[in-house]
N, C-alpha and C positions, 0 to 999 in steps of 0.2 A: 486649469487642470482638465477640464470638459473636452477644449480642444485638441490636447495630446493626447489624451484617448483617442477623440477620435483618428486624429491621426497615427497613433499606435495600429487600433482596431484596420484601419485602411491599411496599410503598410503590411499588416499581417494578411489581410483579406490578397490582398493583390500577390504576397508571394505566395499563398495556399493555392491561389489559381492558375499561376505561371506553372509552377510546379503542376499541377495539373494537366496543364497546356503543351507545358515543354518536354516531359519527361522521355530523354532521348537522344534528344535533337541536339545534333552535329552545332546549332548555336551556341546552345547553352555553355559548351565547353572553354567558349573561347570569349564569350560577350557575358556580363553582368547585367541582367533584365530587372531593371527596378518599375516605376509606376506609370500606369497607361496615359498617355496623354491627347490623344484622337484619334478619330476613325480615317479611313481612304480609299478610296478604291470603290469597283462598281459593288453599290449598294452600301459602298462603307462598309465592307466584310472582314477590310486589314484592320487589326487595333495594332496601333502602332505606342511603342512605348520607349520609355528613355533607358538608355542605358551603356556601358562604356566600355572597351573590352578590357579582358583581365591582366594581360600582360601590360600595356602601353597603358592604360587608365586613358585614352581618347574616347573621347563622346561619340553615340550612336545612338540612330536609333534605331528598334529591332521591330520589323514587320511580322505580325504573325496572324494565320488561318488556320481558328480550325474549326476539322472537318468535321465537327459533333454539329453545327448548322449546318449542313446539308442532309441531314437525317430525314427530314421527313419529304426529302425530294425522291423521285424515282433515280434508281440504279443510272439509268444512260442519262440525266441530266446529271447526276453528281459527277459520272467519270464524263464528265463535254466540261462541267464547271471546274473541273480540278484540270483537267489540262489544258482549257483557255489561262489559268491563274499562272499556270507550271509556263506556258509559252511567253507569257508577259512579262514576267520577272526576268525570263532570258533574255528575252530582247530586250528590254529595259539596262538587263547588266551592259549589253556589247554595244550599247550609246552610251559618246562619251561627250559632254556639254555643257557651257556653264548654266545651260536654261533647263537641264535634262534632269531630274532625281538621280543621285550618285550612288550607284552599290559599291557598299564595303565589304559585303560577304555576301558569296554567290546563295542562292534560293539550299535551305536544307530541308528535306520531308523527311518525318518520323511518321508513326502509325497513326498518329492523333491528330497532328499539326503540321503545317509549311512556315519557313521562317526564314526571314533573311535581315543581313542589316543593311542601312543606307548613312548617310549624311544626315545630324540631328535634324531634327523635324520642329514645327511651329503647330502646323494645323495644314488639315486640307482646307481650300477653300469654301466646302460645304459647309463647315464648321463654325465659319465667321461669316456667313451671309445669311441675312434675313431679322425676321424680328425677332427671335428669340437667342440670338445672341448677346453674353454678357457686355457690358461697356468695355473691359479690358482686351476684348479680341476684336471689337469693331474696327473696320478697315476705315483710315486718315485718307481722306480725296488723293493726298499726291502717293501713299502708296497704292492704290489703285490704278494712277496713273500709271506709276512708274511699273507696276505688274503686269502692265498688258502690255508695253511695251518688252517686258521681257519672255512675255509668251508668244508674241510677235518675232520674236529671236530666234525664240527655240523651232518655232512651227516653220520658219523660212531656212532655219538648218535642216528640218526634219526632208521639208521638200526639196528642195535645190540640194540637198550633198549626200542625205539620206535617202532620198525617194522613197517616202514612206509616206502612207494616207497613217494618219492617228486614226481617225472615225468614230474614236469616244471622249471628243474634247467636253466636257461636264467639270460641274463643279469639286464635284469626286473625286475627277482623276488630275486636279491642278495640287501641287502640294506646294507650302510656303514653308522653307527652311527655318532653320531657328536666326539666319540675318534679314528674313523677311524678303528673302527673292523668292519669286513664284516658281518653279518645277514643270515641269511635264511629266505625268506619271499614268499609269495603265492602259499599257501597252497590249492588252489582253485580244485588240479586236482589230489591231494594224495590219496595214497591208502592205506588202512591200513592189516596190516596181519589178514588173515582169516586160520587159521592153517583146518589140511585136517585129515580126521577123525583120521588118523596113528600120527598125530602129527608134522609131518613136518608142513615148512612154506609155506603160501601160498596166494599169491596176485594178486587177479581176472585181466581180462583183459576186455578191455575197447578198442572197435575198432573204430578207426578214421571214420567219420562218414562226407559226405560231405553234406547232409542234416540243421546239426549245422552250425551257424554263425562259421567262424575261431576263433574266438578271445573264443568264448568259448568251445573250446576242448585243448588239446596241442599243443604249437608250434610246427610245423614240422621240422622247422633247428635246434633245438635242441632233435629231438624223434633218439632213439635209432632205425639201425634196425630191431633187434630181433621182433620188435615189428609188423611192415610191413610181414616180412620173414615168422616169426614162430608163432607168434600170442602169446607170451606170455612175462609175466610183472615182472621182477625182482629187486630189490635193485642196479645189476649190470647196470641195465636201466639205472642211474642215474649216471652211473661212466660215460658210454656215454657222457650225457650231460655235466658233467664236462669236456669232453677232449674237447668238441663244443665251452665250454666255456671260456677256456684257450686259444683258437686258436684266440676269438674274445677280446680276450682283447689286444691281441698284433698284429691282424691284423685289427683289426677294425670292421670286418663283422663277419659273420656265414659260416661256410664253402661253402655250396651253399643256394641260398634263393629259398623257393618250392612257401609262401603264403601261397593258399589252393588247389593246384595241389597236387594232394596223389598221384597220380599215375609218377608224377615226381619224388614225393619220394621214389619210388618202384624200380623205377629205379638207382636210386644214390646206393637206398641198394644194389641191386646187385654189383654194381662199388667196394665199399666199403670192399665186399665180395672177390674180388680179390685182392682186398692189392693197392687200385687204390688211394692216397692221395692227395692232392691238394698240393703246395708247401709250403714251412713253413720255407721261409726264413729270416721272421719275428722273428720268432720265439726263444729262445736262445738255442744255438747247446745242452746246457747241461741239456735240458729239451725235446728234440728233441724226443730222444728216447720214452723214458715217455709218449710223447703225442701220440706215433703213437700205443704204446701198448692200452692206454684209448681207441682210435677209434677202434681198432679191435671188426671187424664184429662179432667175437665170444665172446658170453658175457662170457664163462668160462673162455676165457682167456687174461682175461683184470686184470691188477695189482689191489692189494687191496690200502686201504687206507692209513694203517700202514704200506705200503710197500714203496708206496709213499714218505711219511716222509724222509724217510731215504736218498733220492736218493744226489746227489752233489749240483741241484739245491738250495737243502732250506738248508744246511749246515753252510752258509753264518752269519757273528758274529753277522750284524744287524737284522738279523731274527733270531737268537737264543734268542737275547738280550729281543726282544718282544714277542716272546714265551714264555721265562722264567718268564715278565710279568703277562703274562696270567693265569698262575698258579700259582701266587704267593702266593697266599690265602690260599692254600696247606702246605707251608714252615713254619718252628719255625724261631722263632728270630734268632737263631743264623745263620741260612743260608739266612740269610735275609739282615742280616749284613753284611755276606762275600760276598754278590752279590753286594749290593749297594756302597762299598770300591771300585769295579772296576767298577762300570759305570761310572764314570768320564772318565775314558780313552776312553769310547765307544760312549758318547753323542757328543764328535765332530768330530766323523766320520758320523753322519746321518744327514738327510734331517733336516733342522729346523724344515719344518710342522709336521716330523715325533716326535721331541722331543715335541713339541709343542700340539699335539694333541692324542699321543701314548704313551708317556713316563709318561709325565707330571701325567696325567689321574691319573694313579696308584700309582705315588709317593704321590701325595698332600693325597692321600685314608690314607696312613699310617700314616698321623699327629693326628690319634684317638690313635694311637700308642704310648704315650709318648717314651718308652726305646727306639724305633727306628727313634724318628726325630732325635736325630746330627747324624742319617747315612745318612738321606734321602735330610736333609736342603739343604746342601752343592749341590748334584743334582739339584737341585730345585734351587736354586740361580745360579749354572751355566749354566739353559736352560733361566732363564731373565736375564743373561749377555749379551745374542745372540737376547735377542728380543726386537722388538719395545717398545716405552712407552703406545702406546694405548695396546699391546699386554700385558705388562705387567698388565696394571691396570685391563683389563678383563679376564684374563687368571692364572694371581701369586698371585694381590696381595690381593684379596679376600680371599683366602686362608692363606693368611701369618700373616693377623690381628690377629686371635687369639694364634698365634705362638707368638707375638710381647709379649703380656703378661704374659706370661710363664717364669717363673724361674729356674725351673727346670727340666731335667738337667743342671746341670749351662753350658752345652759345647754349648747349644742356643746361650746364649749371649755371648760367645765367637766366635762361626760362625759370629754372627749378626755385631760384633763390627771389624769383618775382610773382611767383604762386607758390613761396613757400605758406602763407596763411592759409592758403586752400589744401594746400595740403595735411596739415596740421591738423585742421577743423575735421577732415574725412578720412584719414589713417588713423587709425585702433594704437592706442599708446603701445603696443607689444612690437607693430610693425613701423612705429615709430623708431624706436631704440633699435629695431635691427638695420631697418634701412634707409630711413631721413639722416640718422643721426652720422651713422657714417658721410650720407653726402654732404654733410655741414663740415666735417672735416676738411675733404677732400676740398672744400670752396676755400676752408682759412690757407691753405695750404697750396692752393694756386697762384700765378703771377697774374693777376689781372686785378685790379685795384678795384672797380665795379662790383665786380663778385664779391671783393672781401666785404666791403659795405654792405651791399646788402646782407651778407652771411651774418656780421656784426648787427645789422640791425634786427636782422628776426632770430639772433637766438635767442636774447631773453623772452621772449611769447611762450615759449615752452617750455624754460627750466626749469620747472616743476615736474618735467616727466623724466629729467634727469636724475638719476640716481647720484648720491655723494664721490664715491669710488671714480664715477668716469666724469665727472664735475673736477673733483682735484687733479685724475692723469690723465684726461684726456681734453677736457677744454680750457681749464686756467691757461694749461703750459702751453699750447698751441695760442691762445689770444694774445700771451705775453712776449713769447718769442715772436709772433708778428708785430706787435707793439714794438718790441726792440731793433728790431731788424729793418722795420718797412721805413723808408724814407720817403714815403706820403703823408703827408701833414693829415690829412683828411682819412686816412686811414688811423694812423694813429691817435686820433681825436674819439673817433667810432670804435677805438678798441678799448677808449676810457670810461667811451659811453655804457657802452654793454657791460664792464665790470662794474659801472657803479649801480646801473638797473641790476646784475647779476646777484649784489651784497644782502639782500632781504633773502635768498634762498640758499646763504652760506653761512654755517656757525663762525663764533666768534674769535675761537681759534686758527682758521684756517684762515681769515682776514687777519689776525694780527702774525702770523708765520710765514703767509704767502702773499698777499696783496699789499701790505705797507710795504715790506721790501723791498717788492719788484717796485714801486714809486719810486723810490731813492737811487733805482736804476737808470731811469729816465733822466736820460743827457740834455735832450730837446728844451729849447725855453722858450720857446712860440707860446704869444698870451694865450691863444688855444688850448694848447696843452696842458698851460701850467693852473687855467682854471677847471680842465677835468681834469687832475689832480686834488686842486682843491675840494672839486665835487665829491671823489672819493673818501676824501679825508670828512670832510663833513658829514657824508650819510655815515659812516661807521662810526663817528662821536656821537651823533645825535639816535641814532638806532636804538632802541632800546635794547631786542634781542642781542645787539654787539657790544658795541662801546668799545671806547678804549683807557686804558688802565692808565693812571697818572703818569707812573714809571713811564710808561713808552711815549706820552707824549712829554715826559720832561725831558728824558733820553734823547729820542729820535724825531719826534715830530715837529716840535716847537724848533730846534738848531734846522729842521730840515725846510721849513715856512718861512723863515725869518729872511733867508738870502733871497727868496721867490718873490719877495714883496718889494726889493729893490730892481728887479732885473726892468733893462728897457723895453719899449712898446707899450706899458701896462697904462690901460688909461684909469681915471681916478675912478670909476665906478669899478675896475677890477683889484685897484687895489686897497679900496675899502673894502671889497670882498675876504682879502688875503689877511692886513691886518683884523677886523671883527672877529675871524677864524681864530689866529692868534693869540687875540686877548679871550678870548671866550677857551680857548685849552688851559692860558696861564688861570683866569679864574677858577675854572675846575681843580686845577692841582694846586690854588692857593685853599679852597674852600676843603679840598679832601686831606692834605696833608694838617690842616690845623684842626680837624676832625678825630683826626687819626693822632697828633700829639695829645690832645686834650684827653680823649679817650686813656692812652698810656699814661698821663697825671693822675687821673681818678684809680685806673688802676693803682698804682702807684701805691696812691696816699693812703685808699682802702689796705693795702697789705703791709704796709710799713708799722713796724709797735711803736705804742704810746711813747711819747717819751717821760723816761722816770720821776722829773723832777715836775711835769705836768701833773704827773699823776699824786705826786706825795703832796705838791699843791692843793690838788681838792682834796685830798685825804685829812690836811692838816683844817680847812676850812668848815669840812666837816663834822669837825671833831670840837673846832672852836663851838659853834653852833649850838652842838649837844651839849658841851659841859656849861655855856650861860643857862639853856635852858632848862637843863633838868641835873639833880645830883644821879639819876638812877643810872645814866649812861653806862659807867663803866661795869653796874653791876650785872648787866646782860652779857658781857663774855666771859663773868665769871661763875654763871650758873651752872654751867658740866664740873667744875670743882669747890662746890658748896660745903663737900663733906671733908675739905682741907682746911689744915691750918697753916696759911703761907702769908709771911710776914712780906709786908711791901713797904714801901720806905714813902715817906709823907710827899703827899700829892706840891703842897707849896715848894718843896725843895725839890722838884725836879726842876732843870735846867730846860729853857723853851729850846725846841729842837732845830738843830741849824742846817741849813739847805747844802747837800751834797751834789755831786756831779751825777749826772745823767747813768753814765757809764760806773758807778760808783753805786745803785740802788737794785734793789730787788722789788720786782715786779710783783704789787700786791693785788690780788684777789682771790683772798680764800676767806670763806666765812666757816666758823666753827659750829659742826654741827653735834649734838648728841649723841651720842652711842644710843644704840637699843638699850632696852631692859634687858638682862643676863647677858649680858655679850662680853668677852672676858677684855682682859686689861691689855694691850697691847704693850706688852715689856720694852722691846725694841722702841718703839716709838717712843714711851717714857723716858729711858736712860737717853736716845738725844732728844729727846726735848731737854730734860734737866740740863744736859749739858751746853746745850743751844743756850740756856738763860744767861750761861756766864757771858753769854759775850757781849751784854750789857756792861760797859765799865765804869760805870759811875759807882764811886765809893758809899760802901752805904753801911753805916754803923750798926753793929751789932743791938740788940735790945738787955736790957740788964735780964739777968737770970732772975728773978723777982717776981718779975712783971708778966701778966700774962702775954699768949701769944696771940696775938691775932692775923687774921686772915689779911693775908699782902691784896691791896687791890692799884691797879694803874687805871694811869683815866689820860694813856699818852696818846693812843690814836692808832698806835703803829700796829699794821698785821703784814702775815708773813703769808706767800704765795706755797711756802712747801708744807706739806702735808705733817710733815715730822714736826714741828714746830708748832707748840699751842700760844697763839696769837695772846692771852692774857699774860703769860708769863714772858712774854718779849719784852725787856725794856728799850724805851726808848734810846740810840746814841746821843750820849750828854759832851759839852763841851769841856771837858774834863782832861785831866792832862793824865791821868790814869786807860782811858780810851785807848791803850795799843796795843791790846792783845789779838789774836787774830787766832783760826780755826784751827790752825797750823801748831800753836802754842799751848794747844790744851788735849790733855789725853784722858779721852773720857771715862776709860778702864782702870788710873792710877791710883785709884783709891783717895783723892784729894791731893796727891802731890802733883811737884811739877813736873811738866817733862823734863827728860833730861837735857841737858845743857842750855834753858829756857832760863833766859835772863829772870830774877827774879822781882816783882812789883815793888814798889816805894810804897807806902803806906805814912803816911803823914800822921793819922790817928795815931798810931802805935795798934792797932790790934792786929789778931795774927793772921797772917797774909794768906795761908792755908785755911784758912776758916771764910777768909772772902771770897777763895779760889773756888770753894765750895758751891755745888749749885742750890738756888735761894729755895727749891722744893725737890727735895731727893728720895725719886723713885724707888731706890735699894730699898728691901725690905731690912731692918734691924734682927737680932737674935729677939727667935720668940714670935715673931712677928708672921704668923699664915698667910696663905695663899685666899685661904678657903674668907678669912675675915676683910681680907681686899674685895672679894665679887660679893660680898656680903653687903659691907658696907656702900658700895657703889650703887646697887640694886636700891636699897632705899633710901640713897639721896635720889634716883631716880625716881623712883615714886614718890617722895616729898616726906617723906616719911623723918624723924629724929633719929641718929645714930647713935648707936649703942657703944659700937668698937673703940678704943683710944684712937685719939685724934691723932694721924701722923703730925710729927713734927717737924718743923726745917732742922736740920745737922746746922750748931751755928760754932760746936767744936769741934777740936781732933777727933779723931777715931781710935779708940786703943787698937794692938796690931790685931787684938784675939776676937777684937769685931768686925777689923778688915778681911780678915781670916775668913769666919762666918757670914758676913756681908757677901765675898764672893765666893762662898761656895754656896749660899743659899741664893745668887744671881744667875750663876750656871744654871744648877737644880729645877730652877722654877722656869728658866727660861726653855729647859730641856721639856719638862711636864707640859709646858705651855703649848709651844710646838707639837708635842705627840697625843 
């Protein structure tokens, strides 16, 4: 956070001051001035800064002076300083050369400031020579080399086609572009040929004058001293400076520093004169020579330019390498191509900055080139082998996008598909998906069998930065229809390969819809093939995240394996391969299908009811049980009707109870429970219970009139699952030949008769058949008989209490009519009261 501040803080600081600087100016209008990046020029007065113009967004950078430093000069040095600067720039604009600082917008003055722009900038030379320079602008020996030789360029244009004396070659006024070529710059103190009436050449002189501010005449630690000595001004003047020049880039300073003592420099000249050199143990011994000749006091006999060149110094393979750069623009194709075959061998012998900002430059120039990008790619991808990712994304790969779409030459997409890892590794997944991915198409989709393979073999590397959508339409169908189409064994092997590495980054649906099918499409029966088939088949059974679902391999897979394991060629390791496969799918769908019936059993058997004659089994076993072991048994179901008197017919004369059919028994589990205390009589439920009793048919004899009544008890077992039915008063069915009445035959409303047209019972006994029809405890209340004396009596046999009320009795005769009369209108009545 610290440092985005400060970065912020700077960023604000530098446009408060441009605006300051600029406000005006003819630049500003057309150039976007962002942050300073070095000084230049005599005294280093230009601050030269980055910035790009607004229409075209092309890089520049914008020279600016101003004139709030010349404040505390006098008047006639400021207007001698301002117009040496105003004449420099001009002439600087009207040279035009690859060695020369390029204007891209002529010089603009406003009230404040001078501005112009040129060709991005690196640094002046002063900038990066000496000790207090950072490690990241320290000049690499072969760019050094290679910079003199290209100031050696500019100076032999200057002279021979320009005829022009520079006279302030200094560190100052050398500028190094942003591809690291050195410049010629400040032009402020040039002289131009004035040829002499005979026609020779001829170039005024101009005497140092101590009157002028320093800063606007020529530097003295770079003046020749022809110039002190003999008063005149030659081309060879400037060879001088050059050897001044030389000496400070590798020593740091100027041979001696005079200022603006001229008379100190009169002095040196003489020194000079005698061959008197300062030590140059800086210096490289093989340049040694060279430099002492440049100093020689006599300008005749100082080496040329061209003589230069030659010496052992600049001989060196990485300063040929980017020389022969230099002039590349010269060359046909064809020696264009034989150069760029051996720079591979030469780019990893240089400095990176050097590939990076010297190489690079020129190569990326030639992708206007078609016929010469597969010579120059390959370059180019091996100087982003060696570089950063941020390096790469502002330095490669801007340049390589419209390479990405190019087809032709097809040897592109062969380079491309053999650094596609490097590529991968240094493209940003965003510019992955917009411009790798399409060239991966464009490769499945070409006729060259090479390309497919490799395409096939680096797409799984990065299917992971594929998205689903263009996974399903855009590269399954493209691998598939090449799979089906290519009649290259060795392709179609590579297109089995890549979908079975593919299958870990596709769900399990899309493998079982679109990759099994397209198998069974596959004509081919090359052992090749038919075992990456099987490979596929196997990573999608054994996958966890996929699998395959019995169905499809009982369906499709296993009928589809089976023929594959006879075809010819297979030797016995592939077709034990093919069979294992097979028996390991049948075992899956032997083990999941018996999982799967077993499962449906248990369900099953969990939901299906007891069956009845099971159930009446333990009911009767249970019942056996209780009656050996205790007499009380039966008298627990008949505690809720303690306060009756209901005749039950002798326990030994009931008949053992005989087993019915399944489908012939009612389902028993209901236990009877107690009513509350006060809770009224449930009428409805009484009248069918009572009548539910008859359909016990076992004959059962009346008791004499005499004899008291007593309380009916069973001790049969049997209970009844419906609610309406009081489980003690159910008799058991007896095997009896009277047993055929059914629910159908009995009308529980008829007051004791039969239904009508209901055949009438046998009675053997002779007693009356109406009086057996009768049920064995009869709810109906008799004449005389309350409401009020029924919840009475109920109430404390529930509390346990002794009952006061007469005892109902069973009905064991007729009914006269005038009781059937009263019976049911006092059955209405109560059941009416009861309800409301």
């Amino acid at each position: 956070m610290d440092m985005i501040n400060k970065f912020y803080s700077s960023a604000v600081q530098t446009v408060s001051t441009l605006s300051g600087v600029l406000p005006g100016n003819n630049v500003t209008r057309e150039y976007e001035v962002l942050e300073q990046v070095c000084t230049a020029g005599v005294g280093l007065m230009w601050k030269v800064y980055n910035g790009h113009k607004k229409s075209t967004k092309q890089e520049v950078s914008v020279f600016v002076f101003e004139k709030k430093s010349l404040e505390r000069w006098s008047k006639d040095d400021r207007e001698t300083m301002l117009e040496t600067l105003r004449r420099g720039v001009q002439q600087l604009t009207k040279i035009r050369h690859p060695h020369v600082l390029t204007v891209q917008h002529p010089l603009e003055e406003s009230r404040d400031s001078l501005a112009f722009a040129t060709e991005p900038v690196f640094a002046s030379l002063a900038n990066v020579v000496g000790d207090n320079v950072r490690s990241e602008k320290k000049l690499y020996d072969v760019e050094i080399r290679h910079g003199l030789l290209q100031l050696f360029d500019g100076l032999q244009f200057l002279h021979q086609d320009a005829k022009i004396v520079h006279r302030n070659i200094s560190a100052e006024t050398i500028v190094i572009n942003k591809n690291r070529s050195w410049k010629l710059f400040g032009f402020d103190f040039c002289i131009a040929n004035q040829p002499a009436t005979d026609g020779t050449p001829h170039w005024p002189f101009r005497e140092y004058t101590t009157s002028l501010h320093v800063l606007a005449q020529p530097s003295l630690e770079y003046t020749a001293p022809e110039l002190a000595l003999n008063s005149i001004n030659t081309p060879d003047s400037d060879l001088f400076s050059l050897g001044v020049l030389i000496f400070t880039i590798y020593a740091g300073k100027p041979l001696k520093m005079f200022g603006s003592d001229y008379s100190s420099f009169r002095r040196y000249a003489n020194d000079l004169n005698q061959r008197k050199y300062p030590p140059m143990n800086a210096v490289p011994s093989e340049l040694t020579e060279s430099l002492k000749a440049l100093l020689h006091p006599s300008a005749s006999l100082r080496p040329k330019l061209h003589e230069l060149k030659q010496i052992a110094y600049f001989q060196d393979v990485g300063v040929k390498t980017l020389s022969y750069l230099d002039s590349l623009y010269q060359w046909d194709n064809l020696q264009k191509s034989k150069f760029y075959k051996g720079l591979p061998q030469i780019i990893p012998t240089l400095p990176h900055r050097v590939n990076l900002h010297s190489i690079l430059p020129y190569l990326v120039k030639e992708f206007v080139n078609s016929p010469m990008i597969p010579f120059v790619l390959p370059n180019v991808l091996l100087i982003a082998e060696m570089s950063s990712q941020r390096e790469y994304c502002d330095h490669i790969l801007p340049h390589l996008k419209p390479i990405f779409k190019l087809t032709d030459p097809i040897q592109i997409l062969l380079i491309f598909m053999q650094k596609m890892d490097l590529l991968l590794k240094l493209t940003p997944a965003e510019e992955v998906k917009q411009s790798v991915l399409p060239l991966l198409y464009r490769s499945l989709e070409c006729d060259m069998p090479q390309i497919q393979d490799l395409c096939l073999a680096v797409l799984p590397t990065f299917s992971t930065l594929i998205d689903y959508n263009a996974m399903k339409n855009s590269v399954l169908p493209r691998i598939k229809k090449l799979c089906l189409q290519s009649s290259n064994v060795s392709v179609k092997v590579n297109c089995l390969i890549s979908i079975g590495k593919l299958l870990e980054n596709l769900d399990k649906w899309l493998v079982l819809d679109e990759i099994l099918p397209f198998l069974q499409q596959i004509q081919s029966r090359e052992p090749a093939i038919i075992m990456g088939i099987i490979g596929i088949y196997k990573i999608a059974m054994t996958n966890t995240k996929l699998g395959i679902t019995k169905d499809v391999m009982a369906h499709k897979c296993i009928p589809y394996l089976v023929p594959l394991s006879v075809e010819n060629g297979l030797t016995i390791v592939q077709f034990n391969t093919i069979i294992a496969l097979i028996k390991e799918m049948l075992g899956r769908v032997e083990q999941e299908q018996r999982e799967k019936l077993q499962q449906l059993s248990t369900i099953q058997r969990d939901n299906k009811p007891k069956d009845a004659s099971e159930i009446l089994a333990n009911e009767l076993e249970s019942s056996t049980i209780s009656s050996n072991g205790s007499g009380n048994g039966n008298k627990m179901n008949d505690d809720m009707f303690s306060g009756f008197t209901v005749g039950q017919p002798n326990a030994s004369t009931a008949a053992p109870l005989a087993p019915v059919k399944a489908r012939e028994q009612l389902k028993i589990s209901h236990n009877t429970i107690s009513p509350p205390p006060g809770a009224r009589p449930d009428i409805l439920s009484s009248m069918m219970q009572s009548n539910l009793t008859g359909l016990g048919t076992t004959a059962v004899t009346a008791p004499p009139a005499s004899a008291p009544t007593q309380q009916m008890q069973t001790n049969n077992g049997w209970h009844s699952a419906n609610p309406l039915v009081m489980n003690h008063q159910l008799t058991s069915p007896q095997a009896s030949n009277n047993n055929s009445f059914s629910l159908d035959d009995l009308d529980p409303f008829a007051g004791g008769r039969p239904a009508i047209g209901a055949p009438k019972p046998s009675n053997t006994n002779g007693a009356n058949m109406y009086t057996l029809q009768q049920p064995t405890v009869n709810y109906i209340y008799p004449t005389g008989y309350s409401l009020n004396n029924i919840q009475q009596q109920q109430q404390q046999q529930l509390l346990g209490k002794p009952s006061q009320a007469p005892t109902l009795q069973p009905q064991t005769q007729p009914l006269l009519p005038a009781d059937n009369q009263n019976l049911n209108a006092l059955s209405q009545q109560d059941i009416l009261n009861f309800l409301n």
